[in-house]
C-alpha positions as a printed NumPy array, in Angstrom:
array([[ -86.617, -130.885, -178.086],
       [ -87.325, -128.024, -175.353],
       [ -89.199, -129.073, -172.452],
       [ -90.018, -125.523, -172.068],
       [ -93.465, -124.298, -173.716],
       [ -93.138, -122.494, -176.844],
       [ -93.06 , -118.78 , -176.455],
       [ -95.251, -117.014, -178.912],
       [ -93.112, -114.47 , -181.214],
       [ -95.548, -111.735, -182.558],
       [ -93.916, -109.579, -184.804],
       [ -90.74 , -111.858, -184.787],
       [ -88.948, -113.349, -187.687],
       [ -88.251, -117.288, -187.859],
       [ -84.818, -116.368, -187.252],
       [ -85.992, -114.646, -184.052],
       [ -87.517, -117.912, -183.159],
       [ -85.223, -120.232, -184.028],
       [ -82.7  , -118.558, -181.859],
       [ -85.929, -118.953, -178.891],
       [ -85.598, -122.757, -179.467],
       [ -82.245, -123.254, -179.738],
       [ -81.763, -120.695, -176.784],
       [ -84.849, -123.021, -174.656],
       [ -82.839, -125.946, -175.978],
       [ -80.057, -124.809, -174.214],
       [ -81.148, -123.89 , -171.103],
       [ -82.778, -127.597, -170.769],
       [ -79.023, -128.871, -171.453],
       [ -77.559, -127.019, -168.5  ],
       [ -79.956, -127.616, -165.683],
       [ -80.103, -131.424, -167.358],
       [ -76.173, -131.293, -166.988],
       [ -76.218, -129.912, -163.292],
       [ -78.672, -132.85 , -162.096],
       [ -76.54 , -135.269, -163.891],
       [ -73.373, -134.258, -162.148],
       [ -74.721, -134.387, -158.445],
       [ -75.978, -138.13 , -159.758],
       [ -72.422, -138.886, -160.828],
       [ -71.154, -138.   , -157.936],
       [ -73.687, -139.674, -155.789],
       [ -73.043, -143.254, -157.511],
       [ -69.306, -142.454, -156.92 ],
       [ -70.21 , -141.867, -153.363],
       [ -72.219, -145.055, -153.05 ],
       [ -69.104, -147.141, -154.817],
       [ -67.014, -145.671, -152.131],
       [ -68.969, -146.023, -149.437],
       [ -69.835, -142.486, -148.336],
       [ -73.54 , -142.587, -147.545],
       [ -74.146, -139.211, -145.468],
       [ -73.516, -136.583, -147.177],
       [ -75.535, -135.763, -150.73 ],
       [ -73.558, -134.5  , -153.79 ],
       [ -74.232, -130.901, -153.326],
       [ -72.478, -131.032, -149.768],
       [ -69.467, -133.   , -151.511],
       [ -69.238, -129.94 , -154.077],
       [ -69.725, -127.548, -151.466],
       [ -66.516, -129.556, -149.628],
       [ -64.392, -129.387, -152.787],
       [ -65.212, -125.623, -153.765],
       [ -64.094, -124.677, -150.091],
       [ -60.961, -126.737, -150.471],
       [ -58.11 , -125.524, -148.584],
       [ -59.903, -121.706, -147.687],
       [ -61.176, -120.803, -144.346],
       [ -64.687, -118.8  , -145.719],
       [ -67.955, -117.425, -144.627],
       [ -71.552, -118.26 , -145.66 ],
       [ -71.653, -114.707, -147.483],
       [ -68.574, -115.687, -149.305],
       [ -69.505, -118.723, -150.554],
       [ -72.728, -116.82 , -151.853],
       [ -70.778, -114.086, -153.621],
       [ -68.518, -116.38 , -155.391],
       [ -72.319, -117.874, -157.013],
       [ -71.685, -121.395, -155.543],
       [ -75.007, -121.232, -153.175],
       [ -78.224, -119.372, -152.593],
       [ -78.447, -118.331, -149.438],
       [ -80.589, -121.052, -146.848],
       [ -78.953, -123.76 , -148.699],
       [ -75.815, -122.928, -148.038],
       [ -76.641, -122.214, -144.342],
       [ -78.476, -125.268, -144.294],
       [ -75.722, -127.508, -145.523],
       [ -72.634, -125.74 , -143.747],
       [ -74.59 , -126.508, -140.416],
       [ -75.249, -130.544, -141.675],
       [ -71.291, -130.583, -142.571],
       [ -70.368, -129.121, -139.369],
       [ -72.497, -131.327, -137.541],
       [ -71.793, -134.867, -139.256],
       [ -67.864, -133.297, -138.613],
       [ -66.307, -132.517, -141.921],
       [ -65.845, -128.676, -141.291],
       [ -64.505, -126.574, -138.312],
       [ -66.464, -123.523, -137.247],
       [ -65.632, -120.416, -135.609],
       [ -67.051, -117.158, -134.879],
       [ -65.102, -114.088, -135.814],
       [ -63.402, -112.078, -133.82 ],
       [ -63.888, -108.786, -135.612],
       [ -67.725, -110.025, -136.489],
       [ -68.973, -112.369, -134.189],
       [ -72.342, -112.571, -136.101],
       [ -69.789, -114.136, -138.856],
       [ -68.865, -117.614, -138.75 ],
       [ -65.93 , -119.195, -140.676],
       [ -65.426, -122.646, -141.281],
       [ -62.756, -124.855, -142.966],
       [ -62.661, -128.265, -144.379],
       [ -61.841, -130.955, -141.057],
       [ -59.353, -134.195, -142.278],
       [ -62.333, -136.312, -142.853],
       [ -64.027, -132.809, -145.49 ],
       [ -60.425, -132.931, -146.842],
       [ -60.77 , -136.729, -147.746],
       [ -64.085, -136.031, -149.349],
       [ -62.492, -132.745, -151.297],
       [ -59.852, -135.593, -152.489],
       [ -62.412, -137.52 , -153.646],
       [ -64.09 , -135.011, -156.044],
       [ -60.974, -133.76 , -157.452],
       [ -59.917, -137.59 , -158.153],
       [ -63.408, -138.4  , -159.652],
       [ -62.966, -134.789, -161.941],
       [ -59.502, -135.314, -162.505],
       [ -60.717, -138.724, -164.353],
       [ -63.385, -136.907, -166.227],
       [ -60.657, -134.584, -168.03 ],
       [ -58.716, -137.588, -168.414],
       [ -61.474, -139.308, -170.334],
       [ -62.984, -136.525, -172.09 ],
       [ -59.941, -135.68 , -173.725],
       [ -58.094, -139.716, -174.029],
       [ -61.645, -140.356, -176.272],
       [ -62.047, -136.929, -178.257],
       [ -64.839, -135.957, -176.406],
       [ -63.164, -132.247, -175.841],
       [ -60.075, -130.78 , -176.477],
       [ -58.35 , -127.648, -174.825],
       [ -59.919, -125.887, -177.83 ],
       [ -63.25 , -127.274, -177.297],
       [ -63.395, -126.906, -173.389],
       [ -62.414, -122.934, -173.832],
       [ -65.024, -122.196, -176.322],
       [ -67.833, -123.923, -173.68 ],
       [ -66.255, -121.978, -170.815],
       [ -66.651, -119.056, -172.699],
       [ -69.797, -119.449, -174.005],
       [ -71.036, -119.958, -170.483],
       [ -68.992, -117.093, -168.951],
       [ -70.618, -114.752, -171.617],
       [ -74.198, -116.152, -170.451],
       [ -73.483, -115.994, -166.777],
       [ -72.364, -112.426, -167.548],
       [ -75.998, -111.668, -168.92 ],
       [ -78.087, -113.08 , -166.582],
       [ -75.997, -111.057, -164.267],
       [ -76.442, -107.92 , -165.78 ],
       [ -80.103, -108.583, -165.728],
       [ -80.48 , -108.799, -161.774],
       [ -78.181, -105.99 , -161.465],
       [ -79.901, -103.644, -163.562],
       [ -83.305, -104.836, -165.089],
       [ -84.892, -106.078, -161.866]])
């Protein structure tokens, strides 16, 4: 069941509308999906004993990984709006698990990179994901088969919502 409200269909067919549901139904699942990964990684945090930083500064940690990036970069790639990722680069640079610098050709810019003690935390997504794909495909849950069709699926639907900034709005 959506937890969106119903969207009236005038004119539509039942077709149209079951597609509406299933589509609602759908986007439930993935923000529903996104809240319950930052909780997994929280509790995984909490069983290790990492207890300042949140889960979205963890993912922000591992999607840097080994780069040296800007604020604007990590926005273009789609990881982070644009005050949360300022926000949360600042927090990681202060609590010491990135490196900042200015740069030299634009000193408005500011790169960072993961420090030893980002680089631990990095290690410590990648194990907890690394389990995940273990798991998922040890009990059936997804195969290579299955895992491609989902990343395409979503591809195709990040695609559209894209096109719909670009050129509707």
């Amino acid at each position: 069941m959506s937890v969106f409200a119903p969207l009236e269909n005038p004119g539509g067919s039942g077709a149209d509308v079951g597609f509406m549901t299933r589509y609602l139904d759908s986007l439930t699942l993935v923000e529903r999906l996104h809240r319950l990964l930052l909780d997994v990684i929280k509790d995984e945090f909490e069983r290790v004993g990492i207890i300042e930083i949140n889960a979205v500064q963890a993912l922000l940690l591992f999607n840097v990984g080994d780069n040296e990036v800007t604020a604007g970069e990590l926005k273009s790639r789609g990881y982070y709006q644009g005050s949360n990722v300022s926000y949360n680069l600042k927090k990681l640079v202060e609590l010491g698990y990135m490196h900042h610098q200015r740069c030299e050709i634009d000193r408005r810019s500011v790169r960072v990179r993961l420090t030893q003690k980002g680089r631990d935390v990095r290690d410590v997504v990648g194990k907890l994901f690394s389990g995940h794909a273990r798991g998922l495909q040890e009990r059936g849950v997804l195969d290579m088969a299955g895992i491609e069709d989902i990343t395409v699926a979503l591809k195709r639907l990040e695609r559209y919502w894209t096109d719909q900034i670009r050129y509707i709005y």
